[in-house]
GUTOR-255767 format. One record per residue (C-alpha): residue in three letters; z, y, x. Coordinates in nm, 2 decimals. Example, Ala and Ser with C-alpha at 12.3 -4.5 7.8 and 13.67 -1.06 7.14 Angstrom:
  res      zz      yy      xx
  ALA    0.78   -0.45    1.23
  SER    0.71   -0.11    1.37
//
This chain:
  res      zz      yy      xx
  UNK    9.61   -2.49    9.69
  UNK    9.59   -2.68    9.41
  UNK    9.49   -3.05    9.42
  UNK    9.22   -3.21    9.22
  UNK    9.45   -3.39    9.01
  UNK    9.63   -3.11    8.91
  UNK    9.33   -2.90    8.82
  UNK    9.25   -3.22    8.62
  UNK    9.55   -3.20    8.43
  UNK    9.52   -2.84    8.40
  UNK    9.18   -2.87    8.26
  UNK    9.27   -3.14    7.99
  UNK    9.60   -2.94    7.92
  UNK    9.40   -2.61    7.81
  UNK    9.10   -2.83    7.60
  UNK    9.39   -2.96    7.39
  UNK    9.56   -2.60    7.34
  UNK    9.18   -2.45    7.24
  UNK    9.14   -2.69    7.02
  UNK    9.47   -2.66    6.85
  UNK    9.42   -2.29    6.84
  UNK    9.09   -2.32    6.71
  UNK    9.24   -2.56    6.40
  UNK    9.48   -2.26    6.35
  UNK    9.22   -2.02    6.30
  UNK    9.03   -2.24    6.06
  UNK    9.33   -2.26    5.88
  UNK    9.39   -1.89    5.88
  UNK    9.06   -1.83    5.76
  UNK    9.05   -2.07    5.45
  UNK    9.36   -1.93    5.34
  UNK    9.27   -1.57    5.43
  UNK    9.00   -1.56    5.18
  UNK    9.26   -1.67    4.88
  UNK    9.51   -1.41    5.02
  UNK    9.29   -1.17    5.01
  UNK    9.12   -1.19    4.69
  UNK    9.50   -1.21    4.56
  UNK    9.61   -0.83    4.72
  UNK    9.29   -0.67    4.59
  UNK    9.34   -0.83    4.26
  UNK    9.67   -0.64    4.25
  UNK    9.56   -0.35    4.34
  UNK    9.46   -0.16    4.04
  UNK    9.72   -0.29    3.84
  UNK    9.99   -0.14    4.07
  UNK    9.82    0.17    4.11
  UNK    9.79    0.23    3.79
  UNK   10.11    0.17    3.67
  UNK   10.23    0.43    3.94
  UNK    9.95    0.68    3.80
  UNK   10.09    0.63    3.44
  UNK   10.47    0.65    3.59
  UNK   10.41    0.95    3.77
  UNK   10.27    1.15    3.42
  UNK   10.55    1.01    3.25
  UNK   10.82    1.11    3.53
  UNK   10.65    1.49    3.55
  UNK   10.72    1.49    3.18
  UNK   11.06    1.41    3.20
  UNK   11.15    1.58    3.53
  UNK   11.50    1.59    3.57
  UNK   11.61    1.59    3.24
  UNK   11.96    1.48    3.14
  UNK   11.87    1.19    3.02
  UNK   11.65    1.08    3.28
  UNK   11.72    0.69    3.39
  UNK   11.83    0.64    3.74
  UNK   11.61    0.50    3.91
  UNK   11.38    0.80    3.85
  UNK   11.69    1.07    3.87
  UNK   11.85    0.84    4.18
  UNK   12.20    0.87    4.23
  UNK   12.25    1.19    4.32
  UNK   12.33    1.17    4.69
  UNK   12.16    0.96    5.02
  UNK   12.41    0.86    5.19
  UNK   12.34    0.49    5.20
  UNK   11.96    0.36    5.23
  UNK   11.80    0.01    5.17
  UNK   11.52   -0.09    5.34
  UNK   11.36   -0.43    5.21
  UNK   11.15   -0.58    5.55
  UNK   10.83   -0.81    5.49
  UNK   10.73   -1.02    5.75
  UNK   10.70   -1.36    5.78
  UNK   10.83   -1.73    5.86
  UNK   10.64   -1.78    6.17
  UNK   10.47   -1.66    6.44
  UNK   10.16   -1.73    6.65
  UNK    9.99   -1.44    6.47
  UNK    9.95   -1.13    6.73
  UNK   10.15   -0.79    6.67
  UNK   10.17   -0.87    6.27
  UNK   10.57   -0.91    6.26
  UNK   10.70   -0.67    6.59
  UNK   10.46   -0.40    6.41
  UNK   10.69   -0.41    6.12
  UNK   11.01   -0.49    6.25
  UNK   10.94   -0.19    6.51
  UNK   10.91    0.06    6.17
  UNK   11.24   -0.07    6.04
  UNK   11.43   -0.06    6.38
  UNK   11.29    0.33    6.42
  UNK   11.38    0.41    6.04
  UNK   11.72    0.25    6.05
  UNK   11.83    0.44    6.37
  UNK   11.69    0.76    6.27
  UNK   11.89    0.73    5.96
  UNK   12.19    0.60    6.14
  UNK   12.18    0.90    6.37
  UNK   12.15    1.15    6.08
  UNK   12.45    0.96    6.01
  UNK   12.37    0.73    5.71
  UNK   12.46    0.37    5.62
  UNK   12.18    0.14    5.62
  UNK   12.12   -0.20    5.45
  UNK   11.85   -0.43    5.52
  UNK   11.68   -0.74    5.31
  UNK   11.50   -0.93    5.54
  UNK   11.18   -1.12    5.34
  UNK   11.08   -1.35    5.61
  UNK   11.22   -1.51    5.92
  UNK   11.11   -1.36    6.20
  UNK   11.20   -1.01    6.04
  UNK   11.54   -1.16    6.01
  UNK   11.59   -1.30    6.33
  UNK   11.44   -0.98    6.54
  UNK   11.70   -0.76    6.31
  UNK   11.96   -0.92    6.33
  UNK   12.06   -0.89    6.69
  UNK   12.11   -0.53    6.61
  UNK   12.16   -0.49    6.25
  UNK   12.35   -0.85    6.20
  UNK   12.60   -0.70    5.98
  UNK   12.33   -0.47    5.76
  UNK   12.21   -0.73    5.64
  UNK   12.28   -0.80    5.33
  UNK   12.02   -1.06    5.19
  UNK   11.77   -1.28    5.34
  UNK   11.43   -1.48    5.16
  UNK   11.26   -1.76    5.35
  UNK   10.94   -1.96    5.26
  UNK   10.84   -1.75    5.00
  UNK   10.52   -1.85    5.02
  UNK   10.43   -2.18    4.85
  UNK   10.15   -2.43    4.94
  UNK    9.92   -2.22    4.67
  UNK   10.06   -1.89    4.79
  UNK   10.27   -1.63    4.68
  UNK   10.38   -1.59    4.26
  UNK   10.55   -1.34    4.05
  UNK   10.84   -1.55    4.07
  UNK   10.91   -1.48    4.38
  UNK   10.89   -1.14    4.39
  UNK   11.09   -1.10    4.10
  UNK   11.40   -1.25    4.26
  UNK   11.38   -1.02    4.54
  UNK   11.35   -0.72    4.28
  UNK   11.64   -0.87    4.04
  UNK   11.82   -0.84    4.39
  UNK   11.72   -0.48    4.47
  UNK   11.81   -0.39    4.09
  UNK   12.16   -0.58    4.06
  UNK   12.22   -0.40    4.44
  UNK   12.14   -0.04    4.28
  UNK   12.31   -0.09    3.93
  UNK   12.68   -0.20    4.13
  UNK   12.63    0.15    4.36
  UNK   12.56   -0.04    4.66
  UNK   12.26    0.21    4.77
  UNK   12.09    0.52    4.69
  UNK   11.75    0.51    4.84
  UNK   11.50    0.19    4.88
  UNK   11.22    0.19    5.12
  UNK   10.99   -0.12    5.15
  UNK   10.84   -0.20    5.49
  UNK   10.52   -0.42    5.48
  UNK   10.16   -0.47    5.62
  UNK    9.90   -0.33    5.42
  UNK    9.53   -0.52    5.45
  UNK    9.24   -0.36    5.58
  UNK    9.05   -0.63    5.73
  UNK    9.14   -0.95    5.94
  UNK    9.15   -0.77    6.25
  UNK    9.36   -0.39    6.10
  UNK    9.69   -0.40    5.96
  UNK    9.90   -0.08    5.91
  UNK   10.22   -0.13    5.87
  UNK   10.34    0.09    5.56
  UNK   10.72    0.25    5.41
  UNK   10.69    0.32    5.07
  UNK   10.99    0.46    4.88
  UNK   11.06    0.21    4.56
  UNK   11.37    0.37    4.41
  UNK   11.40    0.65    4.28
  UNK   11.10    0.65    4.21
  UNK   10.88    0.90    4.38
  UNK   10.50    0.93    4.20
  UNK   10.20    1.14    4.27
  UNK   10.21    1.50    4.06
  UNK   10.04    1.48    3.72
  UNK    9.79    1.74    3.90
  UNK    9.72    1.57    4.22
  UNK    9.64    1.29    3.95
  UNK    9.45    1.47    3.72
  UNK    9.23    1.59    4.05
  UNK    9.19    1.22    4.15
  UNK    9.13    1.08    3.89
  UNK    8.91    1.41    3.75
  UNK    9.08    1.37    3.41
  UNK    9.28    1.61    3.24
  UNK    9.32    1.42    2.92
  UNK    9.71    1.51    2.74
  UNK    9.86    1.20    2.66
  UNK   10.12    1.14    2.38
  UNK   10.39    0.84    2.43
  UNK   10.58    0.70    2.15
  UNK   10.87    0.58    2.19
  UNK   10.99    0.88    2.39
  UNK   10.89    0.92    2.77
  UNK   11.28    0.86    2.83
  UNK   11.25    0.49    2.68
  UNK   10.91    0.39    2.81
  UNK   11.06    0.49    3.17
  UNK   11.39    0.33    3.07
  UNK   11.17    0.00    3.04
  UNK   10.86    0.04    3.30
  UNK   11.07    0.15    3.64
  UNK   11.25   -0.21    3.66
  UNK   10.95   -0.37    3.56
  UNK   10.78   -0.14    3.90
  UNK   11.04   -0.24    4.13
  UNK   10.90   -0.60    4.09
  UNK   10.52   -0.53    4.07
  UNK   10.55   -0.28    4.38
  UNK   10.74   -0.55    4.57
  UNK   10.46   -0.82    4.42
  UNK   10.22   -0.59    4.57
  UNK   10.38   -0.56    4.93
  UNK   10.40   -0.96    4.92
  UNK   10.05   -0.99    4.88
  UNK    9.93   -0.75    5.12
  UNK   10.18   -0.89    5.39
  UNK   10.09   -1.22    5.33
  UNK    9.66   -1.13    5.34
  UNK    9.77   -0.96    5.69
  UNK    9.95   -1.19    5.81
  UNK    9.65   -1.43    5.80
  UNK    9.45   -1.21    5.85
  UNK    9.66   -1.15    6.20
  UNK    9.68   -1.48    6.26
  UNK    9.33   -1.53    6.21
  UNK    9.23   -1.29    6.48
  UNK    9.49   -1.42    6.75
  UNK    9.37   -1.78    6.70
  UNK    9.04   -1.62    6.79
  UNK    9.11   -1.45    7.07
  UNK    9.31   -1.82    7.20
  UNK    9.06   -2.01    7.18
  UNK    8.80   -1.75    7.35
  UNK    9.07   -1.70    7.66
  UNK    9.11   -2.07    7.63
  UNK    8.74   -2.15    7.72
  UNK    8.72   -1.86    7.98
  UNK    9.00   -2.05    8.14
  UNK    8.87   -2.37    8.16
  UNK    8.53   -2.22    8.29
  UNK    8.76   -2.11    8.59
  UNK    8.91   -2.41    8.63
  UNK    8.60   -2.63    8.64
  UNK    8.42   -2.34    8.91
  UNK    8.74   -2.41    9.11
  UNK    8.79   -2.79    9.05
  UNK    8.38   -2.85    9.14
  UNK    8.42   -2.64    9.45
  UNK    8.76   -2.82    9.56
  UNK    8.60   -3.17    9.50
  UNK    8.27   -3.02    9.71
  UNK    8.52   -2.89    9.96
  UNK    8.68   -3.22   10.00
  UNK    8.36   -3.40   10.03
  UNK    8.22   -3.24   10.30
  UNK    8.56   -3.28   10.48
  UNK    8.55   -3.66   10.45
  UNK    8.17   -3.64   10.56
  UNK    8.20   -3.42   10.90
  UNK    8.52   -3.68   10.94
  UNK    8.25   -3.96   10.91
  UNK    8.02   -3.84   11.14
  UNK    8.29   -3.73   11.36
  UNK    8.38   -4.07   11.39
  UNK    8.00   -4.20   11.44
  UNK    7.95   -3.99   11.71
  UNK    8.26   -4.08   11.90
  UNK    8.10   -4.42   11.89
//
């Protein structure tokens, strides 16, 4: 049994754990909010550039001169797959959710019997991958979010890597792995396909959007692909940054939470079991007393 010194200790030990826990989740939640109203802000943009690329690549279909990242290469044999997670922990399931879609993705390809690359976009992703994939990987990105969160800077030097990666032949198929936001307590972790590029059919479009308008491009379809699919690659991987990032918090958030409740169901225990050891004791040293009157 433990002695009351040590559920002293104890005791003092979990108040300053709850109360750095509960500093995290303040934290988390400040910065939540800003993360947050960033990946919604991004939203519509995103979507509806992959609206407008999808018309554009249902025009052109698989014309001749198609570009290639809407054609692709022509074969599968070697896949990219670009991992967002990120640079620390402490914030529940948010980076072995992710990391557990690569590692299934990566064997499933490697047992079809394809190549596989990875970009890791965050430490833990790179550390968890590693042990198995060590030699897949072919890039890593650390602290890519600043002290006012995450730019377009950023995002575009992962997609120059992705592009310069694609233009030398060094994969076929991209496939991005991140946490999209629902709330601060639901993530799903999400693949999307960034090159080629694989949009929505112009009539699954038309039926969303309940339009059926017939748009004319000028320059040619061919040109305004030629310059919008790069430009995708970046805003899609923009997108995916923001969204991991507002889950990540939002993950964080949630497990700070949940820390500093356990925390104070702990030390609820702790002081039923301290106040009844210290009662325990008590009474011993009384019935000694007495003993000891008595035998006078």
């Amino acid at each position: 049994m433990a002695s009351l010194k040590d559920l002293r200790s104890r005791i003092a030990s979990v108040k300053s754990t709850r109360k750095i826990t509960s500093a995290m989740k303040m934290v988390a939640a400040s910065k939540l909010r800003r993360a947050q109203d960033a990946a919604e802000a991004a939203r519509p943009y995103a979507e509806r550039m992959g609206t407008m690329l999808g018309r554009l690549a249902t025009a052109v279909g698989s014309n001749e001169g198609a570009p290639k990242l809407l054609a692709g290469s022509g074969k599968d044999n070697v896949h990219l797959l670009v991992v967002f997670t990120a640079d620390r922990g402490l914030c529940g399931g948010f980076n072995a959710s992710i990391v557990k879609a690569a590692r299934l993705k990566a064997k499933a390809l490697q047992a079809e019997g394809k190549t596989v690359k990875l970009i890791c976009v965050g430490r833990k992703g790179a550390d968890a991958l590693k042990r198995e994939f060590g030699d897949s990987i072919v890039a890593r990105y650390t602290g890519i979010e600043g002290k006012k969160g995450i730019d377009f800077s950023s995002a575009s030097e992962v997609g120059d890597k992705v592009l310069a990666l694609y233009d030398e032949g060094e994969f076929d198929v991209c496939t991005i792995f991140y946490n999209k936001f629902v709330s601060a307590i639901s993530q799903v972790a999400t693949a999307q396909q960034l090159i080629p590029f694989v949009g929505e059919e112009a009539a699954e479009q038309e039926e969303a959007t309940g339009s059926s308008a017939v748009y004319d491009y000028e320059p040619s379809e061919e040109a305004i692909l030629a310059d919008l699919l790069p430009r995708n690659v970046g805003v899609q991987i923009f997108g995916a940054m923001l969204e991991s990032s507002a889950s990540e918090h939002g993950a964080r958030m949630s497990a700070m939470d949940n820390a500093t409740r356990n925390a104070g169901d702990m030390i609820d225990r702790l002081s039923i079991q301290y106040n009844r050891s210290r009662q325990a004791q008590i009474t011993n040293e009384l019935i000694e007393i007495i003993s000891g009157a008595e035998a006078l």
